[in-house]
DSSP file (Angstrom, degrees, kcal/mol; ACC not computed):
  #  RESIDUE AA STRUCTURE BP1 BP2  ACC     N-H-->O    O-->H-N    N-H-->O    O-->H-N    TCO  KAPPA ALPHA  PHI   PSI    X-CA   Y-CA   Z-CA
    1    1 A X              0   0    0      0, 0.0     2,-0.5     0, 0.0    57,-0.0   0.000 360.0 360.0 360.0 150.2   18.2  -11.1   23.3
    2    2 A X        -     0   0    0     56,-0.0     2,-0.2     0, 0.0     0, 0.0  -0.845 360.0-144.2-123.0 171.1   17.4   -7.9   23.4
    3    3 A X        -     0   0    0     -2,-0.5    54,-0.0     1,-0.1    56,-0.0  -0.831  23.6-112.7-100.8 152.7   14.3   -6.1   21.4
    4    4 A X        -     0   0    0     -2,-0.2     3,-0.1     1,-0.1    54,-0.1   0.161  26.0-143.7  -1.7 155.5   14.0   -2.7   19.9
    5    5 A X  S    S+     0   0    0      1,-0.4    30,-1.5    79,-0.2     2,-0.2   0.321  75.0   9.7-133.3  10.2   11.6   -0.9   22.0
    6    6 A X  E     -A   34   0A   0     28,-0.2    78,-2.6    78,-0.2    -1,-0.4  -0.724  56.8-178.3-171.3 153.6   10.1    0.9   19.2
    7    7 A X  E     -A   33   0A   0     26,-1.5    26,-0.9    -2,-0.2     2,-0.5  -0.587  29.9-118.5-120.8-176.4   10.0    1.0   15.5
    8    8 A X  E     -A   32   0A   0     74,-0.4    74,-1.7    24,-0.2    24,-0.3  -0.936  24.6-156.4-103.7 125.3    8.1    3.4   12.8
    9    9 A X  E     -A   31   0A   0     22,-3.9    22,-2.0    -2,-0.5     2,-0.3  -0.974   8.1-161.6-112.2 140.6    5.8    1.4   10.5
   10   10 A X  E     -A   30   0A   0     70,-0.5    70,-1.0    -2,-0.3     2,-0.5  -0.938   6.8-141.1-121.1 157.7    5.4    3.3    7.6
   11   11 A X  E     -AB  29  79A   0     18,-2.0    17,-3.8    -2,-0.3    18,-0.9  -0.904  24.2-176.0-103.7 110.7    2.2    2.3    5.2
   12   12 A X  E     - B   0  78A   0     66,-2.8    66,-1.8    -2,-0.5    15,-0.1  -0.969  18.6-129.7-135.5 143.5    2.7    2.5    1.3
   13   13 A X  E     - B   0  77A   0     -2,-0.4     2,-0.6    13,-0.2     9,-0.3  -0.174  10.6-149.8  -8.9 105.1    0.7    2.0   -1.6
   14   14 A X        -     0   0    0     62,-1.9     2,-0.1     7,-0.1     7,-0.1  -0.978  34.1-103.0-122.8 119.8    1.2   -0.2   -4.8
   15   15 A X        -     0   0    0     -2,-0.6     2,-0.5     7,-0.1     6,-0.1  -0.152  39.3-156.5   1.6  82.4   -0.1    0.8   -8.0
   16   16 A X    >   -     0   0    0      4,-0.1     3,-1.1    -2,-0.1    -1,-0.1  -0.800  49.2 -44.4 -92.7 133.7   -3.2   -1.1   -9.0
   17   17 A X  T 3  S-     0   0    0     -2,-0.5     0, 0.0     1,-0.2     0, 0.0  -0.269 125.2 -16.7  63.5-173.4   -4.5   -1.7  -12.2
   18   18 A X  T 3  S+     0   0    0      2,-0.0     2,-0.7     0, 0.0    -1,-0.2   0.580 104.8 124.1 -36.4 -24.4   -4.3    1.7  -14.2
   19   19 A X    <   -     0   0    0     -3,-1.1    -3,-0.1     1,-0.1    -4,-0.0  -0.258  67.6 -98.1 -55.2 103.5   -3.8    3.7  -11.1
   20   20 A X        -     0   0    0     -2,-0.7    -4,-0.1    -5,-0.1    -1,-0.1   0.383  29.0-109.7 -22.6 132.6   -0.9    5.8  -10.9
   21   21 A X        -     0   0    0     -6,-0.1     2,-0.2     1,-0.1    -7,-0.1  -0.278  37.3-135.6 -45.4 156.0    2.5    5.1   -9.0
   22   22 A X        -     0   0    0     -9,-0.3    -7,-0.1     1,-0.3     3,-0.1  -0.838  36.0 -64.8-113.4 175.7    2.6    7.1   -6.4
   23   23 A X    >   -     0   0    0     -2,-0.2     3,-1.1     2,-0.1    -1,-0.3   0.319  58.7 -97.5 -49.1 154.2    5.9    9.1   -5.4
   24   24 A X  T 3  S+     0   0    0      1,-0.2     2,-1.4    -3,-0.1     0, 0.0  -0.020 104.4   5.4 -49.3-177.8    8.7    7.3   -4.4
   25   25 A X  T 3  S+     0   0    0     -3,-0.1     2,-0.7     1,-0.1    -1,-0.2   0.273  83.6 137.9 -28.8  51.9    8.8    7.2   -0.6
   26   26 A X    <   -     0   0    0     -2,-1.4   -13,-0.2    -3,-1.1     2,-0.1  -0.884  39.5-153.9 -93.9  92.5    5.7    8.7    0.2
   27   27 A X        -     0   0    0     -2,-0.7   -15,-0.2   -15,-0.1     3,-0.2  -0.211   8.8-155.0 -52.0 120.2    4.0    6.9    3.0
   28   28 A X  S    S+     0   0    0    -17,-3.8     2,-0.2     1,-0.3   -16,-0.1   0.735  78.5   7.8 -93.9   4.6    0.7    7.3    3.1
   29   29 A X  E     -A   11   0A   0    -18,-0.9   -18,-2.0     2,-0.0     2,-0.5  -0.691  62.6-174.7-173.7 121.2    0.6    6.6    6.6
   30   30 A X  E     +A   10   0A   0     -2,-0.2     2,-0.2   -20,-0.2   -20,-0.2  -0.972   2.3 178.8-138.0 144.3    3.1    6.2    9.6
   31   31 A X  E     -A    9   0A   0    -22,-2.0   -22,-3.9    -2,-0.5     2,-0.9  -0.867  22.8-133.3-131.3 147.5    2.9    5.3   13.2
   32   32 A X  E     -A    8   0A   0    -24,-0.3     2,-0.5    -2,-0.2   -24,-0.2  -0.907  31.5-169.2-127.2 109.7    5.4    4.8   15.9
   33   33 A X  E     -A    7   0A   0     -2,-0.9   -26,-1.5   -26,-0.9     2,-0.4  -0.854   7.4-156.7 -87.0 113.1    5.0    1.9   17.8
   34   34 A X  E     -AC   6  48A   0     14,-1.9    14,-1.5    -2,-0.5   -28,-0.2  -0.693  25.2 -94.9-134.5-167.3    6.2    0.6   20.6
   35   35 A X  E     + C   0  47A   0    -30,-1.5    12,-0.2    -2,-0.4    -1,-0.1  -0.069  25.4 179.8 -70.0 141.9    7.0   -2.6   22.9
   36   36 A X  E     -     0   0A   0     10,-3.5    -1,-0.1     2,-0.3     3,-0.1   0.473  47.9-109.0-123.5  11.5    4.4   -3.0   25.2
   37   37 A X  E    S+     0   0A   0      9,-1.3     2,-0.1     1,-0.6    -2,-0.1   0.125  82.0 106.5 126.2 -34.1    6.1   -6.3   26.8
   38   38 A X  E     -     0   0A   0      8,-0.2     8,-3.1     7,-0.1    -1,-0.6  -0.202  68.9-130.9 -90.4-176.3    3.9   -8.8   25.5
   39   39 A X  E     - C   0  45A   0      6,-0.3     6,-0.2    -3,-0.1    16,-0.1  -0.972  34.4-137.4-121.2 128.2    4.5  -11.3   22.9
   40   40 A X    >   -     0   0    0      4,-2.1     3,-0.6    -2,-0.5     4,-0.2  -0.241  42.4 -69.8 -94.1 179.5    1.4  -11.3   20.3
   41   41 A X  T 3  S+     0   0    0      1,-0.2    24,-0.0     2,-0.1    -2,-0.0   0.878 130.9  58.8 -40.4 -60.2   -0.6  -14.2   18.5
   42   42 A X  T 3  S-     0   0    0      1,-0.1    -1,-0.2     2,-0.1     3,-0.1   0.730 113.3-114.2 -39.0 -28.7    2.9  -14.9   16.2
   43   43 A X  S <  S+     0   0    0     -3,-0.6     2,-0.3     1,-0.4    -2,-0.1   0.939  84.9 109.1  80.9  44.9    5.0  -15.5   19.1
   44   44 A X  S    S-     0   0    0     -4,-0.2    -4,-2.1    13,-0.1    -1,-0.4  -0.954  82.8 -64.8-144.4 162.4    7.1  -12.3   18.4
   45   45 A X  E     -C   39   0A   0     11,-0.5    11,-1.5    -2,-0.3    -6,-0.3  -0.367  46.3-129.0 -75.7 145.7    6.9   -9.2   20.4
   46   46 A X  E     - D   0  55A   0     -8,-3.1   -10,-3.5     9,-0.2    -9,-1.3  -0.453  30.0-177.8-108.2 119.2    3.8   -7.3   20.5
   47   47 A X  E     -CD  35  54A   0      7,-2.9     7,-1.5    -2,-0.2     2,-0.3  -0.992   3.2-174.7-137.2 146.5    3.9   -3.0   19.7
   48   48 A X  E     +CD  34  53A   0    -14,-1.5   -14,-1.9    -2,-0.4     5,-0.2  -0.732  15.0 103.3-124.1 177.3    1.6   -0.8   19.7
   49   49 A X  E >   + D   0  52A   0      3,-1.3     3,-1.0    -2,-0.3   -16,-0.1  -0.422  59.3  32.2 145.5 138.5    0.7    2.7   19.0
   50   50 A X  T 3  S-     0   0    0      1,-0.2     3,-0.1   -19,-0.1   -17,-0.1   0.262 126.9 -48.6  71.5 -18.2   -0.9    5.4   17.0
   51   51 A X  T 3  S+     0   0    0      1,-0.2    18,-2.1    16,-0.1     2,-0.4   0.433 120.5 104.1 116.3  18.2   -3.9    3.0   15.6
   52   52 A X  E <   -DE  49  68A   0     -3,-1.0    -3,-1.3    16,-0.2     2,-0.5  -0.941  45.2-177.0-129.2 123.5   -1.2    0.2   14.6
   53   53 A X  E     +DE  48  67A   0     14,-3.5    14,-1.5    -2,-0.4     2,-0.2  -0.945  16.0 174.1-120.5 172.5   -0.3   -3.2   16.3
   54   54 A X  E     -DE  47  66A   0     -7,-1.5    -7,-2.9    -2,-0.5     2,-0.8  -0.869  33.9-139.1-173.5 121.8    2.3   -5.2   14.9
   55   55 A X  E     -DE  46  65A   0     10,-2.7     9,-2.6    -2,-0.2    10,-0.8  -0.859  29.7-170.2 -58.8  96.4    4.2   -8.4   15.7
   56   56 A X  E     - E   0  63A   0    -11,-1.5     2,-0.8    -2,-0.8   -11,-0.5  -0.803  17.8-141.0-100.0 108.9    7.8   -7.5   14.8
   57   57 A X  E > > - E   0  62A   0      5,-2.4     5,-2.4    -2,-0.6     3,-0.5  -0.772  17.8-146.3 -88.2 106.8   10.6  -10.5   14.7
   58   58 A X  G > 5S+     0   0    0     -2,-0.8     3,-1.6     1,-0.2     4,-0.2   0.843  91.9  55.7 -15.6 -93.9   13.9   -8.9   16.3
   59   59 A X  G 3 5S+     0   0    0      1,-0.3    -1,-0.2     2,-0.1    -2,-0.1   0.506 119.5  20.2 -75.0 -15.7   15.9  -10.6   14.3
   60   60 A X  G < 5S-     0   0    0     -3,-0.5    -1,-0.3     2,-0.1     2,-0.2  -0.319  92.9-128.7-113.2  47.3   14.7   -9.9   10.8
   61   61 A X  T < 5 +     0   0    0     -3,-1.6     2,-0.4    -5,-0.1    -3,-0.2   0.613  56.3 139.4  44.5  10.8   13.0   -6.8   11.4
   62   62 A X  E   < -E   57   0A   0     -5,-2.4    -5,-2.4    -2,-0.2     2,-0.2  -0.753  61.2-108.3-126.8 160.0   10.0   -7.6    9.9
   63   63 A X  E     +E   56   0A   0     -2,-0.4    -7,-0.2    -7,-0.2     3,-0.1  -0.423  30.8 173.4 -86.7 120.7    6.4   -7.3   10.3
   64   64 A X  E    S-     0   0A   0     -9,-2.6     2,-0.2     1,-0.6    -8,-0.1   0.458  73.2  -9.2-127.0  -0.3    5.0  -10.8   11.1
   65   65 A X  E     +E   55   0A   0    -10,-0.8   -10,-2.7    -3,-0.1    -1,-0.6  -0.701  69.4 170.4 176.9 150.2    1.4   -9.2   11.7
   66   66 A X  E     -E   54   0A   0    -12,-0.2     2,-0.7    -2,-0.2     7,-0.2  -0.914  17.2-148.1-165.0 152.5   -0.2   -6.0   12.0
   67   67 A X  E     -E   53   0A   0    -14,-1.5   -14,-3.5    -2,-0.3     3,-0.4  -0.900   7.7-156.7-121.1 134.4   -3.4   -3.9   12.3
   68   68 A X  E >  S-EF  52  71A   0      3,-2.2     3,-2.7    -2,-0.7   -16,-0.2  -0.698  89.4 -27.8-114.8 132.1   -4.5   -0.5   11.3
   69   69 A X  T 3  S-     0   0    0    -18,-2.1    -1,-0.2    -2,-0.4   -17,-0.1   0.492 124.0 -59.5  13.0  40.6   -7.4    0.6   13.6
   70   70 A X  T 3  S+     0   0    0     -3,-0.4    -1,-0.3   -19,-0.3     2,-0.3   0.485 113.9  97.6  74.4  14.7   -8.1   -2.9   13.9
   71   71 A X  B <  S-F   68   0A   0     -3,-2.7    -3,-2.2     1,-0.2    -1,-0.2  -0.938  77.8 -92.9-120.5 129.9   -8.8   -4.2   10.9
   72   72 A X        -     0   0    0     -2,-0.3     2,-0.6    -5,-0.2    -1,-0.2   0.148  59.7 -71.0 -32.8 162.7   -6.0   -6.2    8.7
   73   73 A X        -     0   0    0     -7,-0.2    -1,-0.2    -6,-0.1     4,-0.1  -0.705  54.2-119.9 -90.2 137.3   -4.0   -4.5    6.2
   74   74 A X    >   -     0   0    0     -2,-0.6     3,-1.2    -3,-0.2    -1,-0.1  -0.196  35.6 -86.0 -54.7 133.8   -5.8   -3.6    3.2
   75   75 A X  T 3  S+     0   0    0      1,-0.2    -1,-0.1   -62,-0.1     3,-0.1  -0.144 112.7  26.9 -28.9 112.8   -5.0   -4.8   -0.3
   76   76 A X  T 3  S+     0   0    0      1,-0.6   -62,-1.9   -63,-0.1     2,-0.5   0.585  99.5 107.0 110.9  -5.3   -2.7   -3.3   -2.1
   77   77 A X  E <   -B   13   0A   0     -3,-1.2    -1,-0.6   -64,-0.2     2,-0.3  -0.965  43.9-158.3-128.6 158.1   -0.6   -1.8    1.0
   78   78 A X  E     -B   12   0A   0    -66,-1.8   -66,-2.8    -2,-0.5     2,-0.2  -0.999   9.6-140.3-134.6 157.3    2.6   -2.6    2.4
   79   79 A X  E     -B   11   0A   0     -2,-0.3    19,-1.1   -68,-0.2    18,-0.6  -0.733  17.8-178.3-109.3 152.0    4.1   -2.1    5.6
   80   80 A X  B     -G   96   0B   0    -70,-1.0   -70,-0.5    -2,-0.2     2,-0.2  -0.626  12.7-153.4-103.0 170.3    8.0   -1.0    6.1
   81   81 A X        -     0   0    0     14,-1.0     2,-0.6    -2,-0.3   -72,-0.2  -0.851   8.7-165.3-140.5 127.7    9.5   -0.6    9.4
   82   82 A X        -     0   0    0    -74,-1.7   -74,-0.4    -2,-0.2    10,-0.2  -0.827  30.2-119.9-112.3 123.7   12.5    1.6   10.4
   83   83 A X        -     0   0    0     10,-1.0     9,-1.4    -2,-0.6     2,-0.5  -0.389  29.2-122.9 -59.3 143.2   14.1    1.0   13.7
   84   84 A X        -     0   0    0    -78,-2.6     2,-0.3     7,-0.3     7,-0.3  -0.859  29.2-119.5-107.8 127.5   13.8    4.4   16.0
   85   85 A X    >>  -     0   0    0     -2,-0.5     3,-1.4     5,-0.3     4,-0.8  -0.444  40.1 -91.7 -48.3 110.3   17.5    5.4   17.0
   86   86 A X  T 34 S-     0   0    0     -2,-0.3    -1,-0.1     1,-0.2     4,-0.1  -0.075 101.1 -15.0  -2.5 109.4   17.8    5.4   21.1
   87   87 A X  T 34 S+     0   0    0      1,-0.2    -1,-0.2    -3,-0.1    -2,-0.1   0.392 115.9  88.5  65.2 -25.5   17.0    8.9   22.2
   88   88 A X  T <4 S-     0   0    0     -3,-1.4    -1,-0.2     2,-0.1    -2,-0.1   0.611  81.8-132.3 -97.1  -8.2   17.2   10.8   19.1
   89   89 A X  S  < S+     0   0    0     -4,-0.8    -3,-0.1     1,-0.2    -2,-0.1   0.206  70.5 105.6  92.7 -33.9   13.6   10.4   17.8
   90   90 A X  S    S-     0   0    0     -5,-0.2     2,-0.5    -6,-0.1    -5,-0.3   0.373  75.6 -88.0 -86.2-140.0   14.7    9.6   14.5
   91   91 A X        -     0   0    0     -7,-0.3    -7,-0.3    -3,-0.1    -8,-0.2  -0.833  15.7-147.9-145.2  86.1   14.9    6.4   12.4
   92   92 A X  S    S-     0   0    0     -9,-1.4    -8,-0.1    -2,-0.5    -9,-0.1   0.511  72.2 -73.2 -54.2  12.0   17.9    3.8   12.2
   93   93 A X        -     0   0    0    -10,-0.3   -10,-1.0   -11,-0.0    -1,-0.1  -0.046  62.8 -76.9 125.4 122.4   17.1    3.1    8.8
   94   94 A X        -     0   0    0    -12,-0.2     2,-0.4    -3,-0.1   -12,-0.2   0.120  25.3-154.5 -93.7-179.4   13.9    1.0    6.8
   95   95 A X        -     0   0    0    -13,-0.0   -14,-1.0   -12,-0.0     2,-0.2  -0.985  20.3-127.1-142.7 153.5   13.0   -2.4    6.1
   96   96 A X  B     +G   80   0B   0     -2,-0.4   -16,-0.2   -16,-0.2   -33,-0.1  -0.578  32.2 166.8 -82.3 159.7   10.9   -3.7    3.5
   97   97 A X              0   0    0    -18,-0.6   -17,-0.2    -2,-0.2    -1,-0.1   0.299 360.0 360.0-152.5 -42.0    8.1   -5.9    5.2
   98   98 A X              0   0    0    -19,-1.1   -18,-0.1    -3,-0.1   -36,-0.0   0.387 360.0 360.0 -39.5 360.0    6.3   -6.1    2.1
């Protein structure tokens, strides 16, 4: 099978307590990761990059661990991930991970 060799994780917010929504799909942080070959603690392949590592399982896309400058993710965040198009830079499109 073969894997993505890099995705975008993007970091958003959720509304705690009284605190205001923030905008729709405003990331409060994003990183572009990618495969660095190994297979992490989850047994799914291991990317890195930018201050993020992240187990991703190929087949559902989804974030099956990850860490922001080396610490867990904080309460209160959730991670998407958008597959990065071959060549083009850009973004095949999100996932919810949350």
């Amino acid at each position: 099978m073969s894997h993505p060799q890099s995705y975008e994780i993007l970091l958003f917010a959720e509304p705690q307590g009284s605190a205001p929504a923030p905008e729709p799909g405003a990331a409060i942080r994003s990183a572009v990761v990618d495969a660095t070959g190994d297979t992490g603690a989850s047994g799914y392949p291991r990317y890195e990059g930018e201050g993020m590592a992240a187990d991703i399982n190929p087949a559902t896309h989804t974030v099956a661990a990850l860490l922001v400058d080396g610490s867990e993710l904080d309460y209160g965040l959730t991670a998407r991930i958008a597959e990065r198009a071959p060549g083009t830079g850009g973004t095949g499109g999100d996932r919810g991970t949350g």
